[in-house]
Structures are given as structure tokens and as C-alpha cells.
Backbone as CSV, one residue per row, in Angstrom:
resi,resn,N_x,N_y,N_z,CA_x,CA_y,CA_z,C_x,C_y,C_z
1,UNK,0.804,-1.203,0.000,0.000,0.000,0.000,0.843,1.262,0.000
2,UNK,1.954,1.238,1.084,2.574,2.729,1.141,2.989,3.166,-0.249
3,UNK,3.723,1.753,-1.023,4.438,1.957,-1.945,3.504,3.141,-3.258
4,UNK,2.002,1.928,-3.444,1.194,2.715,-4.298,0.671,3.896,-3.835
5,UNK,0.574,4.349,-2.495,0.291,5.767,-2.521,1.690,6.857,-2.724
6,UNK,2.797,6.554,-2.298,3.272,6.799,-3.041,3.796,7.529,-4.296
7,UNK,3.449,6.247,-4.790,3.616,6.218,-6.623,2.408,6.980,-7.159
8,UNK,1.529,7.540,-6.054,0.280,7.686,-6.402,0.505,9.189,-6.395
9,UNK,1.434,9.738,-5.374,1.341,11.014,-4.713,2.505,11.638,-5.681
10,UNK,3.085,10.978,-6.015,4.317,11.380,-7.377,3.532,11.788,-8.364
11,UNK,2.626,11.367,-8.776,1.965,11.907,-10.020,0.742,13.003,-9.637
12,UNK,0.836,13.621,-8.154,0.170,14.823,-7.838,-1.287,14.237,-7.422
13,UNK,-1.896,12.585,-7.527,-3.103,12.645,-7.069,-3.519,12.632,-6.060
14,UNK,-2.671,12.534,-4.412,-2.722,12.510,-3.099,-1.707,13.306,-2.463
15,UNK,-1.897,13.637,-1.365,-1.392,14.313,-0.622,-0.423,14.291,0.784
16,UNK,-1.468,12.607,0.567,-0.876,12.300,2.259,-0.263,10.628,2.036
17,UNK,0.491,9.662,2.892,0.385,8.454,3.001,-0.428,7.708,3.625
18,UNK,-1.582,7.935,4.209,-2.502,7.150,4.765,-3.427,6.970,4.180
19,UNK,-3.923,5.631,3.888,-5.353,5.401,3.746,-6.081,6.200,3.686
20,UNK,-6.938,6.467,4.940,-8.146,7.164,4.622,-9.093,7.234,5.940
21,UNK,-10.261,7.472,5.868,-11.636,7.222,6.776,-13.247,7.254,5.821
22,UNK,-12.995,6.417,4.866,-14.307,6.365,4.402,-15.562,6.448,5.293
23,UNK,-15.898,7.647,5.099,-17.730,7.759,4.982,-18.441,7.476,4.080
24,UNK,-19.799,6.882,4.236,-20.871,6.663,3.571,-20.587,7.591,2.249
25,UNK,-20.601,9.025,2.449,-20.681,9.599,1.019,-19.052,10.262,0.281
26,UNK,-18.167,9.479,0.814,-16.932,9.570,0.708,-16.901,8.782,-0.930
27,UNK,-16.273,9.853,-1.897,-16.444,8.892,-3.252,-14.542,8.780,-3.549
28,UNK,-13.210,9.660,-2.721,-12.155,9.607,-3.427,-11.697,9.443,-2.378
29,UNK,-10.431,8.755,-2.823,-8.841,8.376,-1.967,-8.725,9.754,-1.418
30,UNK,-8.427,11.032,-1.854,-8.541,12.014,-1.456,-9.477,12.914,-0.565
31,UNK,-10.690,12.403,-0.348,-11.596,12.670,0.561,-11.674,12.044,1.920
32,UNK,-11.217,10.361,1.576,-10.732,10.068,2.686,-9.673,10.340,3.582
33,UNK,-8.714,10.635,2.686,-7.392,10.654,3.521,-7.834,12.205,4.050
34,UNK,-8.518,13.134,3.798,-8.915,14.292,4.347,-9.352,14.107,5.389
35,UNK,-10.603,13.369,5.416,-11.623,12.648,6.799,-10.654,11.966,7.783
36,UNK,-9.617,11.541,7.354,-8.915,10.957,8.747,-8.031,11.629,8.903
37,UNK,-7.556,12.742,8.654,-6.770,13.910,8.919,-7.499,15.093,9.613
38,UNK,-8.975,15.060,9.365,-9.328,15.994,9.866,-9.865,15.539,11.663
39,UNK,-10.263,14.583,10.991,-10.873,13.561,12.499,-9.551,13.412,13.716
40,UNK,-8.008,13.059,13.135,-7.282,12.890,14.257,-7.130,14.410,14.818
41,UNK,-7.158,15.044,14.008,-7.187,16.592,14.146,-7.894,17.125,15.455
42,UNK,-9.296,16.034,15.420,-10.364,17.074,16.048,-10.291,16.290,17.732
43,UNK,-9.317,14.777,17.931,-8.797,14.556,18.885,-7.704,15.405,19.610
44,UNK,-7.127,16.173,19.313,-5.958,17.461,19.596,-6.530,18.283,20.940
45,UNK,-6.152,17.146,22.244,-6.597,17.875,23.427,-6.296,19.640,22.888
46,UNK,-7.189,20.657,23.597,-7.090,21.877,24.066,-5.804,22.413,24.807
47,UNK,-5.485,22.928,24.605,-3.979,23.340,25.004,-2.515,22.627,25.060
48,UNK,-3.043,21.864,23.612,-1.992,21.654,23.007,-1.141,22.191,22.279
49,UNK,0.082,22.679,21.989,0.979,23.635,21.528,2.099,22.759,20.893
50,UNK,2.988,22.146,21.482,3.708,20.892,20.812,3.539,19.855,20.357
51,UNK,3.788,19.529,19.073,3.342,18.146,18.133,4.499,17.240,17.783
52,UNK,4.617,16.389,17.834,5.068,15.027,16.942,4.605,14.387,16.173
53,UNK,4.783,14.270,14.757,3.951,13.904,13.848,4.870,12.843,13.585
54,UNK,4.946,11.317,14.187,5.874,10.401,13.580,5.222,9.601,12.375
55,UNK,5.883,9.628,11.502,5.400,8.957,10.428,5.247,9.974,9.534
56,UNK,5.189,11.478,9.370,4.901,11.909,8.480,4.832,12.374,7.261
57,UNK,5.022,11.245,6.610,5.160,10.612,5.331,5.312,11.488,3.996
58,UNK,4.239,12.368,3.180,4.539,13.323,2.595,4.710,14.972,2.923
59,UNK,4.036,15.016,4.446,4.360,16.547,5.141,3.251,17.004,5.177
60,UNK,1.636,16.815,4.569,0.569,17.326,4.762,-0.055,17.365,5.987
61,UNK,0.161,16.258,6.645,-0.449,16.990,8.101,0.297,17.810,9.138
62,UNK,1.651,16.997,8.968,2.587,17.980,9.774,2.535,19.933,9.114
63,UNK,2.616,20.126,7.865,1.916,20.895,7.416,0.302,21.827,8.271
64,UNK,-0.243,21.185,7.969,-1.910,21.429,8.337,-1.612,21.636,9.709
65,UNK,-0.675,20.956,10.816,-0.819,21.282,11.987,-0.164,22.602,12.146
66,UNK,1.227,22.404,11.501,1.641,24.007,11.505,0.828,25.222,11.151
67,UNK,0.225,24.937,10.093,-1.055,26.575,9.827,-1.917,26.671,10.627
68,UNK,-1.877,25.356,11.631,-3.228,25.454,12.866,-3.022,26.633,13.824
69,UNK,-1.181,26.700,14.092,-0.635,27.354,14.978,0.159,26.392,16.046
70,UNK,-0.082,24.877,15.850,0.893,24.193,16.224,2.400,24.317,16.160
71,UNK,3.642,24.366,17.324,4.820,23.841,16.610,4.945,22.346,16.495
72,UNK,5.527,22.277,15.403,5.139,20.451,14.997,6.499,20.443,14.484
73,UNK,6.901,19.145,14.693,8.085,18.024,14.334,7.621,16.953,13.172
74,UNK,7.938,17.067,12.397,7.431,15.715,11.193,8.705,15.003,11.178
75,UNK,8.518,13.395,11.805,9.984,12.824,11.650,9.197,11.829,10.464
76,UNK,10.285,10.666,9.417,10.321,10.035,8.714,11.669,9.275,8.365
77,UNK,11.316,7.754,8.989,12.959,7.478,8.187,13.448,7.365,6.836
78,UNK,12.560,8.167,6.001,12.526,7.920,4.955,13.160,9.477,4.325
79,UNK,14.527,8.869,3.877,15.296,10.554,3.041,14.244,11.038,2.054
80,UNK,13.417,10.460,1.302,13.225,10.366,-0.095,11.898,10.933,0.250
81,UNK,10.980,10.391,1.327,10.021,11.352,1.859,10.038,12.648,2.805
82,UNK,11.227,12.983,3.143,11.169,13.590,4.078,12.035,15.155,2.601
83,UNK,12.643,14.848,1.977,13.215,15.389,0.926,11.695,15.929,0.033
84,UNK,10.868,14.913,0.059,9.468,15.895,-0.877,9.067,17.013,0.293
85,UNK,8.640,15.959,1.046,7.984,17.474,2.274,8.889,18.559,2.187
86,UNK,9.853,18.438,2.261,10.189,19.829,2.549,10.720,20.608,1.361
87,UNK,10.548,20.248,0.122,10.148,20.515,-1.117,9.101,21.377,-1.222
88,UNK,7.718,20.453,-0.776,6.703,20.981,-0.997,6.386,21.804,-0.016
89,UNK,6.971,21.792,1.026,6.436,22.972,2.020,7.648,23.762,2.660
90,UNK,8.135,24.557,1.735,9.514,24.883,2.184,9.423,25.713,3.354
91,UNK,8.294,26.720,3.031,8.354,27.147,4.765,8.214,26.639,5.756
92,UNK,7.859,25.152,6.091,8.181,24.882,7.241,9.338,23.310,6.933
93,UNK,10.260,23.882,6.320,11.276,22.205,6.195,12.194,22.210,6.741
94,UNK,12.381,23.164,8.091,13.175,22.745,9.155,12.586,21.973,10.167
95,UNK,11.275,21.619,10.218,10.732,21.235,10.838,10.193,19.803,10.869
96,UNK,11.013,19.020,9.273,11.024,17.667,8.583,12.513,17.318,9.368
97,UNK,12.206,16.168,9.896,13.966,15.090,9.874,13.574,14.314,9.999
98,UNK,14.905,13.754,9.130,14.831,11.871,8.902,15.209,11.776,10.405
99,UNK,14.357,10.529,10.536,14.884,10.101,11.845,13.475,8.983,11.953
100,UNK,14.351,7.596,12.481,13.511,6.804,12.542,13.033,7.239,14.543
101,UNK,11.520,6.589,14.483,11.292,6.957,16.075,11.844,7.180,16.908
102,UNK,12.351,5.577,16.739,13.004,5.272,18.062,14.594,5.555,18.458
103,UNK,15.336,6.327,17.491,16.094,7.295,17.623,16.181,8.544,18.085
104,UNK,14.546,8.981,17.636,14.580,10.549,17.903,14.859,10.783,19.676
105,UNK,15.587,11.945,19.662,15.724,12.523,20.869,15.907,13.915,20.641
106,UNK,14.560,14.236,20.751,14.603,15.921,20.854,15.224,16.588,22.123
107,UNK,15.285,17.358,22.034,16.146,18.539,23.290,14.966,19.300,24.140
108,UNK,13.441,19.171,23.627,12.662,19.103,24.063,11.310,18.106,24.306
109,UNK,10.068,17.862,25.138,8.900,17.034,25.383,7.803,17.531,24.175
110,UNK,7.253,16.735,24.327,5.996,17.199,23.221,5.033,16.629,24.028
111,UNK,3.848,17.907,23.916,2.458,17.968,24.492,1.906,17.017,24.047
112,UNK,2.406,16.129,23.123,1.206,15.382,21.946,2.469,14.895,20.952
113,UNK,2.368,13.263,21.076,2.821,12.330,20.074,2.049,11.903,18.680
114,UNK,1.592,12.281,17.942,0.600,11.925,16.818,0.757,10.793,15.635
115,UNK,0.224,9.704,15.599,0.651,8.601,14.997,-0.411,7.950,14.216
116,UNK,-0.423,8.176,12.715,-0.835,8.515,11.926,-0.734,7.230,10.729
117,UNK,-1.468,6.095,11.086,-0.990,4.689,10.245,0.331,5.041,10.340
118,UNK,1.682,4.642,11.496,2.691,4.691,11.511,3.028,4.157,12.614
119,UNK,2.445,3.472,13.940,2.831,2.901,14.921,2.856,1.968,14.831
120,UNK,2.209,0.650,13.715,2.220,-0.288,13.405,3.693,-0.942,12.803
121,UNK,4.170,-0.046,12.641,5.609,-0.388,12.078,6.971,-0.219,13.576
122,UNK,6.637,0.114,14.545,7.176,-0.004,15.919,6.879,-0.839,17.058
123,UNK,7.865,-1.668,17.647,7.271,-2.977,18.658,6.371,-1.728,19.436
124,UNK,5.684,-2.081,20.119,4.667,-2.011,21.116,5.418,-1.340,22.287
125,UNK,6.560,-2.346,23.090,7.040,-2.098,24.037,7.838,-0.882,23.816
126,UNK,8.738,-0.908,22.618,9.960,0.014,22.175,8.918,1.653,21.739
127,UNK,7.731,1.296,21.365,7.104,2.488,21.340,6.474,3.368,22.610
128,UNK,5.949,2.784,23.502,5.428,3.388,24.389,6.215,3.541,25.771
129,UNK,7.827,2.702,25.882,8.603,3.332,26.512,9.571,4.399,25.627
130,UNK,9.688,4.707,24.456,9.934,5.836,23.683,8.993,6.883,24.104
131,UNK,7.894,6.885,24.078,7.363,8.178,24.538,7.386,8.730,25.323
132,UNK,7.322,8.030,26.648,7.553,8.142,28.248,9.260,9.298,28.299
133,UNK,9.976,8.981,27.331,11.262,10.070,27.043,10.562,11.391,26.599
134,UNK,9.865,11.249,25.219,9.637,12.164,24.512,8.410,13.059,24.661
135,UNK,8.017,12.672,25.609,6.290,13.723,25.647,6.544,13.683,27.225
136,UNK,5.967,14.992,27.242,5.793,15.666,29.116,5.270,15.057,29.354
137,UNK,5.310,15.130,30.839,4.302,14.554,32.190,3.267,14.805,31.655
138,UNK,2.033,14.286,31.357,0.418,14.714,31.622,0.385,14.901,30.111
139,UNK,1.767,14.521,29.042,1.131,14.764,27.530,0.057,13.470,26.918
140,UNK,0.304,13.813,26.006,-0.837,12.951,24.956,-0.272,12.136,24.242
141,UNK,-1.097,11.247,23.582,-0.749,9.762,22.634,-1.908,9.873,21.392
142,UNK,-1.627,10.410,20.389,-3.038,10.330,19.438,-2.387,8.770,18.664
143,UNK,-3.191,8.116,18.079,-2.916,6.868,17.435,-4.277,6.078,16.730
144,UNK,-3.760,6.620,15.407,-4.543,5.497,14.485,-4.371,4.616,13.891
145,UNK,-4.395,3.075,13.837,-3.656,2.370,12.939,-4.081,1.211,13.167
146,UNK,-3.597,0.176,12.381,-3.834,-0.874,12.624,-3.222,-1.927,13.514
147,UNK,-4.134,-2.847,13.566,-3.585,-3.861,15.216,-4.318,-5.088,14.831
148,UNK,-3.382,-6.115,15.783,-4.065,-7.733,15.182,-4.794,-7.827,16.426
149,UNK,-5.711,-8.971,15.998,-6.079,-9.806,17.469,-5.485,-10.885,18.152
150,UNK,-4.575,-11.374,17.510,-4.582,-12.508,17.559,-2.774,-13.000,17.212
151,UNK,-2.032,-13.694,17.843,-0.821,-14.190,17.895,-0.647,-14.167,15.914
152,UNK,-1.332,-14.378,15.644,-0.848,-14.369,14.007,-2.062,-13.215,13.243
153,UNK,-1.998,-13.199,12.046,-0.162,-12.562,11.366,0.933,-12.482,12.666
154,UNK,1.787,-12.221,12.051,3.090,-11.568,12.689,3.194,-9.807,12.744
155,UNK,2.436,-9.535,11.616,2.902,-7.708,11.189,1.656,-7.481,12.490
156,UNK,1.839,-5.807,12.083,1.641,-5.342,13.398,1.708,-5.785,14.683
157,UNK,1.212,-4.402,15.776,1.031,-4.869,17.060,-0.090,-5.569,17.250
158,UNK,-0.063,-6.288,18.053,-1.497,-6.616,19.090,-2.089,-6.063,19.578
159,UNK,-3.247,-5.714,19.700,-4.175,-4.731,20.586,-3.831,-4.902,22.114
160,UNK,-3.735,-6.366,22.568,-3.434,-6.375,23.489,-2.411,-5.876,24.336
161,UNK,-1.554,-5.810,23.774,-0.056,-4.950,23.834,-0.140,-3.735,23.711
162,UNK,-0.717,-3.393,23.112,-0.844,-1.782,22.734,-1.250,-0.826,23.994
163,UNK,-2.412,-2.058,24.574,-3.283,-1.253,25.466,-2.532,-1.498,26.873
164,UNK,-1.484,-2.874,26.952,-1.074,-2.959,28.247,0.152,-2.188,28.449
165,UNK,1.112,-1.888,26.774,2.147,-0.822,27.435,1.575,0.735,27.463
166,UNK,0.446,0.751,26.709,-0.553,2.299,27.032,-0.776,2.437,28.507
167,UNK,-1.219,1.472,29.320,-1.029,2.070,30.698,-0.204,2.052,31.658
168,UNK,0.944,1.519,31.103,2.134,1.817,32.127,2.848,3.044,32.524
């Protein structure tokens, strides 16, 4: 999937790397991926000011959060994505670095970790003691993505996991 959106977003027809949030009267790839950009959006506790956008794949939401009035971080281990974003949004492409997660170590906490079909690609454990570094006392965890039920597949996390290193 990442690959074809992508290949998809090279030829100017998308914007973002995620899927989507189909609604009932949702007719384009592009309407969706709006609807679930706007929806994690509208999770953005109130007096939130610092963002982490891990995963942020072509720069549109890390983008969108910045014109909100957010300061936002868009990490990506990806040179080749992190090289369009800040292409396409040059005013804010100091604010793109490669950097896989569980490397990053900012010099500051973030009010709000935002994870954006992109936590699925991080163990469970290695993610949610990564944050416990990277987000203040009393910050936030936004997270959309996918999760298994069940010991198999192998890809992704487990829900179960998800939710037992979420409350530690």
C-alpha cells in the first residue's frame, strides 16, 4: 500500500500516506485521507501547543498542523520522503527530519505524540517506553492504525499490547 500511494502522490493525485476514513458519502482516496486527517485533528486535546507527527510521510499533516498554529516536528525514516515534504512545504522544512522513532531525541517534550498509520511499524514495548522520554508529564498519545487480534499474522502490534504498554 505505502508503496502505491506513493507512486500515487508522485503523479500529484494525493497528498498524504494514509489510507483514509471512508464515509458513507466519501467517493475519493482524497476525501478520505482528508476525513482521517481531519478527524485525528479534532482529537488534539485543548492546550496543546507541541506536536510530533511520527510517520509523516509526505508533510501534509505535519503541514496542516503548523497553519493550525501548532509547533510540529514531522519525523520520517525515509530521506526520499522527508526530501518531498520539505520541497513541498519549504516554509516549514526545518521542521522535517529523517529520523527513525526510536532514535529521535529531541532537546525538548511534546504535548502530543501523533501517529498517523505509523505505529504499526514499531514494537509495542519500544514504542510506548519511547514516549515516556519524549512527551511531558500529563502529555498525549493520538494513534490510528492498525492492530491484530490474535498471535498471528506476525505484522503489526497486538491490541493487546498496545493497550497494556498504554497504561504503564
Amino acid at each position: 500500500y505505502c508503496y502505491y500511494a506513493y507512486a500515487v502522490s508522485r503523479d500529484g493525485l494525493v497528498d498524504y500516506m494514509h489510507y483514509g476514513y471512508w464515509k458513507r458519502e466519501t467517493t475519493t482516496i482524497t476525501e478520505a485521507q482528508e476525513n482521517l486527517a481531519d478527524l485525528m485533528k479534532s482529537y488534539i486535546p485543548v492546550g496543546t501547543k507541541t506536536i510530533l507527527d511520527s510517520g509523516c510521510g509526505l508533510g501534509r499533516t505535519t503541514w496542516d498542523l503548523s497553519n493550525s498554529g501548532f509547533d510540529v516536528v514531522g519525523i520520517s525514516p525515509d530521506r526520499s520522503l522527508i526530501d518531498e515534504a520539505r520541497q513541498k512545504f519549504p516554509k516549514i522544512e526545518k521542521q522535517f527530519v529523517c529520523t527513525r522513532f526510536e532514535d529521535y531525541h529531541p532537546s525538548v517534550q511534546f504535548d502530543l505524540v501523533f501517529f498517523q498509520e505509523s505505529s504499526q511499524y514499531i514494537d509495542a514495548r519500544v514504542l510506548f517506553g519511547h514516549l515516556g522520554e519524549i512527551t511531558r508529564p500529563a502529555g498525549f498519545v493520538l494513534i490510528c492504525d492498525e492492530v491484530r487480534y490474535t498471535r498471528k499474522p506476525r505484522s503489526f502490534n497486538r491490541k493487546s499490547d498496545m493497550l497494556a504498554f498504554a497504561s504503564v
